[in-house]
C-alpha positions in Angstrom: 74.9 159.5 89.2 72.8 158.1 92.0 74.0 158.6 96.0 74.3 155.9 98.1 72.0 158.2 101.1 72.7 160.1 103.8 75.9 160.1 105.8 74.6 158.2 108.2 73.9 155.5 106.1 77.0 155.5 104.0 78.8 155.4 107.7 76.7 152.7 108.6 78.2 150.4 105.2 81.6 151.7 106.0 81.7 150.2 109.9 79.9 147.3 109.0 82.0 146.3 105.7 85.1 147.0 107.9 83.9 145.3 111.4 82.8 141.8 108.8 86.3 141.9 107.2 88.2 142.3 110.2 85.6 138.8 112.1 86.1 137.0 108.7 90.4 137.4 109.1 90.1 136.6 112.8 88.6 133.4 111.9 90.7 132.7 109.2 93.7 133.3 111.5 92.6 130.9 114.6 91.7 128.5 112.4 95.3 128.6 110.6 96.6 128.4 114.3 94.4 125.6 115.1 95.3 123.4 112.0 98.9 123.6 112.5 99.1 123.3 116.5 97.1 120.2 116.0 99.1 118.8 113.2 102.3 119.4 114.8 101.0 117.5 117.8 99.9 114.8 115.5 103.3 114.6 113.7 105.5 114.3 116.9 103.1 112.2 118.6 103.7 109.7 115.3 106.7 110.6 114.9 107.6 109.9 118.4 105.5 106.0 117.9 107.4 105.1 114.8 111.1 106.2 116.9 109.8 104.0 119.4 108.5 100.9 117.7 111.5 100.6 116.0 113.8 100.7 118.8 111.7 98.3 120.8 112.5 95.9 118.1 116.1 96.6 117.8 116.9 96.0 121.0 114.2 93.7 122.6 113.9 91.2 119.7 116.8 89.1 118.9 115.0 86.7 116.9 115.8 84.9 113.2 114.3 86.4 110.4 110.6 84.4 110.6 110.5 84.8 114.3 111.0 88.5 113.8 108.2 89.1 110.8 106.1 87.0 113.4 106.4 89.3 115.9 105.3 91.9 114.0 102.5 90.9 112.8 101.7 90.3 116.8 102.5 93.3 117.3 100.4 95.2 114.8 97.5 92.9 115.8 97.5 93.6 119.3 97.8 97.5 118.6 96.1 99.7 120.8 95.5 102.8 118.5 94.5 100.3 115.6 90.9 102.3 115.8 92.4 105.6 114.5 96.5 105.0 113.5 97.3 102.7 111.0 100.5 100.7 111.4 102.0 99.2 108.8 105.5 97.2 109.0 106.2 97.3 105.4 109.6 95.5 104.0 112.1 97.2 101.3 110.4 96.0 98.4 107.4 98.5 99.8 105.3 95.2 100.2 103.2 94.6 103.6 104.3 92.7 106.1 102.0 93.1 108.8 99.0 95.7 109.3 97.1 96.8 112.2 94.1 97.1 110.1 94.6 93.6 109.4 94.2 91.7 105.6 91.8 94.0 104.0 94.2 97.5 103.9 95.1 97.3 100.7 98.6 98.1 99.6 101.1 100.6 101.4 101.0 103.8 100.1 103.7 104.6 97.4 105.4 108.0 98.9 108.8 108.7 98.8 109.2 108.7 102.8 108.8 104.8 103.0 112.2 104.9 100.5 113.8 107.8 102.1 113.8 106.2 105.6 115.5 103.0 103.8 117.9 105.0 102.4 119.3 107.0 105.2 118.6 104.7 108.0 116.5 107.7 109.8 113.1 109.2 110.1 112.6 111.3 107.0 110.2 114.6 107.8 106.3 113.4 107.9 104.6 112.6 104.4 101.3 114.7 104.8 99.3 114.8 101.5 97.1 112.5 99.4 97.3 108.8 99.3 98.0 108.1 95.7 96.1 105.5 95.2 92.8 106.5 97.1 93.2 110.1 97.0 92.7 110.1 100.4 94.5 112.7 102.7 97.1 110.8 104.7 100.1 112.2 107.2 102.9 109.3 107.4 105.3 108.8 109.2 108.2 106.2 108.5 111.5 104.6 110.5 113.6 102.2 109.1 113.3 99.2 111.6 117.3 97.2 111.7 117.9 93.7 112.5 120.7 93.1 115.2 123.3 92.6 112.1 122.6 96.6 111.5 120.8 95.2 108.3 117.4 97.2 107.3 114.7 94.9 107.2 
């Protein structure tokens, strides 16, 4: 059986092993903080969008059915965020209505949010996973947008 060296060196591995594990936890643990203080920020900030888009059309538009899918697509045209949010008015069936990204987005992602948000007439908690389609990662947010009749369109 070989020794590892003196005691100096064998108290020089010991520090250092312990000192390296204690840095690599450290940065494990800011960047756990990080990731979820920005995606909560990012959740409530979309969250908070969706709430608010939907309510502006509630009670601003009071427009027939064409006259209201027209205004959407106005709306998602002349989006301010279009460079980094997506919006999407989708309808019940899951189809596009209007996009911000305009004609070439492809098709609405198929997550059970979309479906949940039609069902309970509220904003289901955030969809934050992989597109799964594209296999892209994706956080979504969804609120059921309701016609002045109280019907879900």
């Amino acid at each position: 059986m070989r020794k590892l060296g003196g005691l100096r060196k064998r108290w020089l591995i010991n520090t250092v092993g312990v000192v390296f594990a204690l840095g690599t936890v450290c940065v494990f643990a800011i960047t756990a903080i990080f990731a979820t203080y920005y995606y909560s920020n990012m959740e409530s900030d979309m969250r908070n969008r969706a709430e608010n888009t939907a309510v502006f059309f509630q009670e601003y538009i009071d427009l027939d059915y064409n006259a209201y899918y027209q205004s959407c697509i106005s709306y998602a045209e002349n989006f301010e965020d279009k460079d980094t949010i997506e919006l999407q008015f989708i309808d019940r069936d899951g189809n596009i209505v209007a996009t911000s990204y305009g004609q070439w987005s492809g098709a609405s992602p198929d997550i059970a949010d979309i479906y949940e948000a039609i069902a309970t007439r509220g904003t289901p908690p955030p969809y934050v996973g992989k597109n799964p389609a594209t296999g892209e990662r994706i956080m979504a947010v969804s609120s059921p947008m309701i016609y002045n009749n109280g019907e879900i369109i």
